[in-house]
N, C-alpha and C positions, 0 to 999 in steps of 0.2 A: 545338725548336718542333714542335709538330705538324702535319701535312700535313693540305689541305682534307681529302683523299680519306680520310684516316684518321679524320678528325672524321665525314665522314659513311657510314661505314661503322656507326663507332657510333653515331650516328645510329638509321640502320637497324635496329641490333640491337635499342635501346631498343627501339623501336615495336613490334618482331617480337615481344620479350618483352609488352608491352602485350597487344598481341591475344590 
């Protein structure tokens, strides 16, 4: 299973990559 914190880390990334 994956951790909150790891989901949103990638998260993060995506958007980072967005911009």
């Amino acid at each position: 299973m994956v951790s909150l914190h790891h989901i949103a880390i990638k998260v993060c990334c995506d958007i980072f990559q967005l911009t």
